[in-house]
N, C-alpha and C positions, 0 to 999 in steps of 0.2 A: 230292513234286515241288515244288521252289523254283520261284517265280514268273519270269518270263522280260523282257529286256529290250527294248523295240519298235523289233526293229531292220525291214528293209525285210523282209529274208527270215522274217517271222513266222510263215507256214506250213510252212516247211522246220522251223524252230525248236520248233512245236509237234507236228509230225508225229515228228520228232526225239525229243523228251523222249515221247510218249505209246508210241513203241515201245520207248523205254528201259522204260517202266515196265513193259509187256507182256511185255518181254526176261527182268526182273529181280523177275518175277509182284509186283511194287507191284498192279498189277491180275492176276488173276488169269485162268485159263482158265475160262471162261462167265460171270464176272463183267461185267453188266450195265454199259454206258457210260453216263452223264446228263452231255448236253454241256454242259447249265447249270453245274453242280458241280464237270466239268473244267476249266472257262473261266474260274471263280473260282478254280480254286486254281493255273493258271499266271498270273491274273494279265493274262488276255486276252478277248477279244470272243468271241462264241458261232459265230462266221463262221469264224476261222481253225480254229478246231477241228474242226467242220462239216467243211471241205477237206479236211483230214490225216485224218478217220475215213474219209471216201470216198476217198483213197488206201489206207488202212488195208484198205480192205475189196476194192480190187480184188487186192489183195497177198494176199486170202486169211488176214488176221490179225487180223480182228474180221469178224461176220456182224451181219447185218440183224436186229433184234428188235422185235417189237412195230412202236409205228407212227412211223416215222422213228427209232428208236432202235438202237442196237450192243450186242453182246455180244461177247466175247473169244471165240475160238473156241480151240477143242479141238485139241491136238498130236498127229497122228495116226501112232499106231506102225508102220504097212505105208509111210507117206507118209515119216517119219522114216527107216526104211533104205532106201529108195530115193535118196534125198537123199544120204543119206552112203555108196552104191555110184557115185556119179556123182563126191560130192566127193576120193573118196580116187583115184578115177582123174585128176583133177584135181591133187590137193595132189602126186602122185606126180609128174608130168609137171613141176608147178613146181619139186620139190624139185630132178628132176636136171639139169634146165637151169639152176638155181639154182646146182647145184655145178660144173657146166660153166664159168661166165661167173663166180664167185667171185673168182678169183686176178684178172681183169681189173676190176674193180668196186669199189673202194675206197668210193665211198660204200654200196652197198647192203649192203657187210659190216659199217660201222660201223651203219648203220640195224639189221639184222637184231642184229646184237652187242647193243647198247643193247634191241629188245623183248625179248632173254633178259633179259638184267641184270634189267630191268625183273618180268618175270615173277616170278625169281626172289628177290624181293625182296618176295614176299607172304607172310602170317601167318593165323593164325584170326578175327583184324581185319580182312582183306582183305574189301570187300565185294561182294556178287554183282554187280553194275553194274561194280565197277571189275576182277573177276575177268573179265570178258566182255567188255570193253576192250581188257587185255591178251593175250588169246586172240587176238582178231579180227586187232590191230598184231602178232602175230607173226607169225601167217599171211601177215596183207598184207605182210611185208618179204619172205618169199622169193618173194613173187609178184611183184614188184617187181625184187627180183634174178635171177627167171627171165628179164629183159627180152622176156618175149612177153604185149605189152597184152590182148591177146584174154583171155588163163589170166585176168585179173582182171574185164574186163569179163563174160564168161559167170559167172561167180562172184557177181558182186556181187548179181543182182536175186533170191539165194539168201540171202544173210547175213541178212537179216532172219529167216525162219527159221530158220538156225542159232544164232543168239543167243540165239533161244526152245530150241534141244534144248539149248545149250551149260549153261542155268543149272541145266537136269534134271539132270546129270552133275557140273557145279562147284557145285552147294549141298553136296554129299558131300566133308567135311573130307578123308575119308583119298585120294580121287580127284584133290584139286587138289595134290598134291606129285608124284604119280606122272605127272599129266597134263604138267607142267612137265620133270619128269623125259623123258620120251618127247620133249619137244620140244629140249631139251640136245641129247639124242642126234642128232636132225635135222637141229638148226642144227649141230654137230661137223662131222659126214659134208658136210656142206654148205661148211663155210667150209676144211674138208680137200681141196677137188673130190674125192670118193668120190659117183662121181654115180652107183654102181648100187645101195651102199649108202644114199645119203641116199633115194632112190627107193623101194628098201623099207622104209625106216624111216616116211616120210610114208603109205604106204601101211597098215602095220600101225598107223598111230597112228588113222587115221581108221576104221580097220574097227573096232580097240576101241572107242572113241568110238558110234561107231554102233551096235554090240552092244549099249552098254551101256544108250546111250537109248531103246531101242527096248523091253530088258529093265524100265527102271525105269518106262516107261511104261504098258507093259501090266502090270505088277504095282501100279501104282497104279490103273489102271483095275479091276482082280478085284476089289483091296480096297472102291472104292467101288460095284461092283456087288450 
């Protein structure tokens, strides 16, 4: 984690980079937090940090340890498919209002155009931070393109968590072609108005997604059991 610049909004900034890390496990699941130790290494006072963990923790993505201290909490597999039974009902709803309002929306097609391009413009060099970037900006264009505010704001105080499932799934080399691939097919049916197809395309993408996080998680929990 590179040091940070003092700008006014330094809590957003450090709340910001510390879920990145939590995101892209730089910090790990039950990995102990020492705010001292974070504070030196963005490069900030021991206060802003302090703020963004008690954010952190009412969000449910670090818990209380010891005495005034954090830990990373655990990704929970039954918590994990329920999230992604909510989100695919979601992503499905943006996809075909997405393909609806497509041919009227000149900007939201080059927005949503540009996070494919974008995507698919990744390698084995791609890294987990920046693979989880490019996820989140493609989702958010066709929620964007769905023009209904609401599909993003119920969504968003979720994406912190899905950042954390999304790197269980995108650390897996052969998953980050096909995940891309599945979302071609979305944005297609989308920028085609095929709004019953884009609909279940969004829908089958998040059910896999969530199958799979849910699968890799509990067979990493057996192993460390």
């Amino acid at each position: 984690m590179i040091p940070l610049d003092p700008l006014p909004n330094l809590i957003d900034q450090v709340y910001a980079r510390i879920l990145e890390a939590i995101s892209d496990r730089t910090l790990q699941p039950g990995q102990r937090i020492r705010q001292n130790e974070l504070a030196d290494k963005l490069g900030v006072s021991r206060q802003p940090v302090s703020h963004a963990l008690h954010l952190l923790h009412r969000q449910g993505l670090v818990a209380e340890s010891g005495k005034r201290g954090f830990e990373v909490t655990q990704l929970d597999p039954a918590r994990i498919r329920q999230l992604y039974e909510v989100r695919g009902a979601i992503d499905a709803l943006a996809a075909r209002l997405a393909a609806e309002r497509a041919g009227a929306d000149a900007a939201g097609r080059a927005r949503l155009e540009a996070a494919l391009a974008a995507g698919r413009g990744i390698d084995r060099n791609t890294t987990l931070a920046e693979l989880i970037v490019l996820d989140v900006d493609f989702h958010r264009a066709i929620y964007q393109l769905a023009g209904n505010p609401v599909i993003e704001e119920t969504i968003a105080p979720q994406w912190p968590h899905m950042r954390r499932s999304m790197a269980t799934v995108l650390s897996e080399l052969d998953y980050r072609g096909s995940a891309w691939a599945e979302h071609a097919t979305i944005a297609r049916h989308i920028l085609s108005g095929e709004a019953k197809a884009a609909e279940r395309a969004a829908l089958a993408h998040a059910q896999t997604a969530g199958r799979m996080t849910e699968e890799r998680l509990r067979a990493t929990a057996e192993v460390a059991a």
